[in-house]
C-alpha positions in Angstrom: -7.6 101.6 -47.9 -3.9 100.7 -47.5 -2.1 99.1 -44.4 -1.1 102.7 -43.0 -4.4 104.0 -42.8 -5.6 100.7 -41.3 -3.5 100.6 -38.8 -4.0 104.4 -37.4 -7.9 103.1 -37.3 -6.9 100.4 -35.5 -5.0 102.6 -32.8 -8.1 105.8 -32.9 -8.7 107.3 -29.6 -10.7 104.8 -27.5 -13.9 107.4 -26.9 -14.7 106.9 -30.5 -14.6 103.3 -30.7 -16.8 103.5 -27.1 -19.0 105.8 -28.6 -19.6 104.1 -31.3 -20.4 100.6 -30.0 -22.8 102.0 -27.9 -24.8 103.9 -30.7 -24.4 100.8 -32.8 -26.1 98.9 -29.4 -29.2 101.0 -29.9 -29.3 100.8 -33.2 -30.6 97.2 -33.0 -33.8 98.1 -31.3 -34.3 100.9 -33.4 -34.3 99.0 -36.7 -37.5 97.4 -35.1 -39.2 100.3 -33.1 -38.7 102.9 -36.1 -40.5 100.8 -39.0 -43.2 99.3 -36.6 -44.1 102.7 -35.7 -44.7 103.4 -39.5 -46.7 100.5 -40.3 -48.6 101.0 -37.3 -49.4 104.9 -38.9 -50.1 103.6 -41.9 -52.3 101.1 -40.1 -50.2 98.0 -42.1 -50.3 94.8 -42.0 -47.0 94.0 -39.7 -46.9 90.6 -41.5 -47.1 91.6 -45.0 -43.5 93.8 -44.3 -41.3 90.5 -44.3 -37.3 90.8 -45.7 -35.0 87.8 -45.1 -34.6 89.2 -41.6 -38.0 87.3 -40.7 -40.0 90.3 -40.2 -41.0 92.4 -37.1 -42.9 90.0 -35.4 -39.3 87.7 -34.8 -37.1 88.6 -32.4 -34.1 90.3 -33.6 -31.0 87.3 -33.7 -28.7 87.5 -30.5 -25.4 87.9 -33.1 -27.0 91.5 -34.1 -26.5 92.9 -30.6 -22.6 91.9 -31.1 -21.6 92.4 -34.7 -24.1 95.9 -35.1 -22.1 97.5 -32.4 -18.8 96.3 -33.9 -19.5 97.2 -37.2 -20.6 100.8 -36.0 -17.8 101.2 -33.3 -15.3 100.7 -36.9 -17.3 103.1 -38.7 -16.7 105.5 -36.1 -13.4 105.4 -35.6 -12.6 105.3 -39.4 -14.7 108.6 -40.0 -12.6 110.2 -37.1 -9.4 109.2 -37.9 -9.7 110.5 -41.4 -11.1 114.1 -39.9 -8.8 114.3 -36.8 -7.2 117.2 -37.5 -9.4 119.7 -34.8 -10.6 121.8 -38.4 -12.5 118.7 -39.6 -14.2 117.1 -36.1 -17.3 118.8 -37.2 -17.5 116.8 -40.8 -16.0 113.3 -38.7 -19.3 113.7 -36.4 -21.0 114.2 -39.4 -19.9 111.5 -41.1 -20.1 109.1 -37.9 -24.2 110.0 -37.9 -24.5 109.8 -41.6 -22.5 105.6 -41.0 -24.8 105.1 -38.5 -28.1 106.3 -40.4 -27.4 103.8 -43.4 -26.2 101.2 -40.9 -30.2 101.6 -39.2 -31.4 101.4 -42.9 -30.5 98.4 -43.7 -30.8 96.6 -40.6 -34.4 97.9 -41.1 -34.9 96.8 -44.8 -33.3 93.3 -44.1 -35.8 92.6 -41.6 -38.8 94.6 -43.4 -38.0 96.1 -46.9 -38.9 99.4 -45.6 -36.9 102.1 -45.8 -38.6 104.5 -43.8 -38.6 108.8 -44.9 -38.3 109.4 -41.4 -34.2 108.6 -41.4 -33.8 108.6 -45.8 -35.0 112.3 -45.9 -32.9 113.8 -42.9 -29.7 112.1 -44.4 -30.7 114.2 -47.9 -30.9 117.3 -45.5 -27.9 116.5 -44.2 -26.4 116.0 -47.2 -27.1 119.3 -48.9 -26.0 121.0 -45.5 -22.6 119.6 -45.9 -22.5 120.3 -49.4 -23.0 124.0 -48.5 -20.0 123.8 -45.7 -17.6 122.5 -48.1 -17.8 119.0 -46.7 -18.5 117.0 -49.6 -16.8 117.6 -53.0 -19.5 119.1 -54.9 -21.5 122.5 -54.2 -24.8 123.3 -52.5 -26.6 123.6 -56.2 -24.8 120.6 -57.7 -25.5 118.6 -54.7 -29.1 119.0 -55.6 -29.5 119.2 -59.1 -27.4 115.8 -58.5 -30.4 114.4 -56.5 -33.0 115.4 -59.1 -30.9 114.0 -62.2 -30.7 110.8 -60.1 -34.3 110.8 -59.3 -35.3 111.3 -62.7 -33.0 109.1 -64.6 -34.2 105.8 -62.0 -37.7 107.0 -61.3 -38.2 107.0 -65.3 -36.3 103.6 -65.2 -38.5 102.2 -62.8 -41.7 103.6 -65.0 -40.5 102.0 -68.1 -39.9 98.9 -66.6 -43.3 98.7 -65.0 -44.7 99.3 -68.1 -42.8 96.8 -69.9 -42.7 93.9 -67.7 -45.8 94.8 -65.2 -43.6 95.1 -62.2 -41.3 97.5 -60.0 -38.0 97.0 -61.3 -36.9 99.4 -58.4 -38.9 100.0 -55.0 -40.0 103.7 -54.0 -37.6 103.4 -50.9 -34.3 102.6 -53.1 -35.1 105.4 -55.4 -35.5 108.1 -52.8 -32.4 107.0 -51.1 -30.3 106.6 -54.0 -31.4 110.2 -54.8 -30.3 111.0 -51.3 -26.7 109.6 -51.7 -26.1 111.8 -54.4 -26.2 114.7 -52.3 -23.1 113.3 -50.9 -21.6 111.7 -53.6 -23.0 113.6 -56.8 -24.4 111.6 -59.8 -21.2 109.6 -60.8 -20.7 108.3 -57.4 -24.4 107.1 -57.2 -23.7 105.1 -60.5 -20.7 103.7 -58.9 -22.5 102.8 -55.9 -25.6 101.0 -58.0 -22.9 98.4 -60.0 -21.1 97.7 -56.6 -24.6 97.0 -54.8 -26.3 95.1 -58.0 -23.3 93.0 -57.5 -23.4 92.7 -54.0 -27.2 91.8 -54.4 -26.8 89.2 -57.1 -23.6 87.7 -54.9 -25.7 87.7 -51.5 -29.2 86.7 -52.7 -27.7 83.4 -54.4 -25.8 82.9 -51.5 -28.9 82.7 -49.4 -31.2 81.2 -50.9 -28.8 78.3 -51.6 -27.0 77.9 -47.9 -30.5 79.8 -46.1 -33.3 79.1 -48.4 -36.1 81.8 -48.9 -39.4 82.2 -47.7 -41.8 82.5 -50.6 -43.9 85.5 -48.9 -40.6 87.4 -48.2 -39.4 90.2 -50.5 -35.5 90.6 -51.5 -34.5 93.8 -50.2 -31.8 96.2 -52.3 -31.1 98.7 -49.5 -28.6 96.8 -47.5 -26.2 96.1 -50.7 -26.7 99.6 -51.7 -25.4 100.9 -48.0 -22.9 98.4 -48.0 -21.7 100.0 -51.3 -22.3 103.3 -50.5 -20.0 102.8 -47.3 -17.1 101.3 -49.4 -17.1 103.5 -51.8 -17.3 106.6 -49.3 -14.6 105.5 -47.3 
């Protein structure tokens, strides 16, 4: 992104930036209702669904309710700013609901490690829609073979490893949303998106444990370095 670009963000119409804040304000109690209302279906134990976050049975920190809405309000007005033209609104709202959807996911994973289907299979939808309206740079029948070469190559990744080491080497949740992504960004940009977020992981998770420490029954969530990735790199 270079300073020109920045700078028109930074002066986007003011309804976006509103708009957005106020999404990204229910988006915080959202990343708790959504995935307790899974569990709950799945008749789950809430306290075996724990991610650095603390779980659902904390109360979401105070600092979420400022920096979610923030961070959403930006997304917002980057995503119109780069479609303002009157031609492209349609693809900017797009995009502004597909930056909010992986903002929710991670929030959610952080605090559970669940990435529910109930937002990871409507962005896929989504994604193959915009594929077919010429939104995203590859067509309808590339933007799915894209998510099937995706969910093949890491699904038989993930089946090798268990069998070699006894253990998920990626979760089921990861895998379908990776697949997702590349309906949007095809299989190349899913491979790009995978080294950024095993870096961001790596990075973050030694970063935690050494300045937060870990709890021992909590799992280490991929989701949230994989959106963060996925949000650079779409940008």
């Amino acid at each position: 992104m270079d300073t020109p670009f920045i700078s028109n963000v930074l002066r986007a119409d003011w309804y976006w930036w509103l708009v957005g804040a106020l999404t990204g304000l229910w988006l915080v109690p959202l990343a708790r209702i959504i995935p307790r209302k899974v569990l709950q279906q799945a008749q789950a134990n809430l306290h075996e669904w724990q991610g650095p976050g603390g779980g659902l049975e904390q109360p979401a920190p105070f600092a979420r309710r400022i920096w979610v809405p923030v961070v959403n309000a930006a997304l917002w007005a980057f995503a119109a700013n780069a479609g303002s033209h009157p031609a492209f609104l349609a693809a900017s709202l797009l995009w502004c609901g597909v930056a909010s959807m992986l903002l929710l996911l991670a929030l959610m994973d952080w605090d559970t490690t669940l990435l529910p289907d109930w937002i990871v299979w409507p962005l896929g939808v989504m994604g193959l829609f915009s594929s077919a309206l010429g939104f995203t740079s590859q067509s309808l029948l590339a933007s799915a073979a894209s998510a099937v070469v995706v969910l093949v190559f890491f699904g038989g990744f993930a089946w090798l490893f268990r069998r070699i080491k006894g253990m998920s080497g990626i979760g089921g949740g990861d895998l379908k949303l990776l697949a997702v992504l590349a309906t949007w960004f095809g299989v190349s940009g899913v491979f790009h998106v995978m080294i950024l977020g095993g870096v961001i992981t790596v990075v973050w998770y030694l970063a935690w444990r050494q300045l937060k420490g870990f709890c021992s029954e909590a799992g280490w969530p991929f989701g949230p370095a994989i959106v963060i990735a996925a949000l650079v790199l779409g940008m």
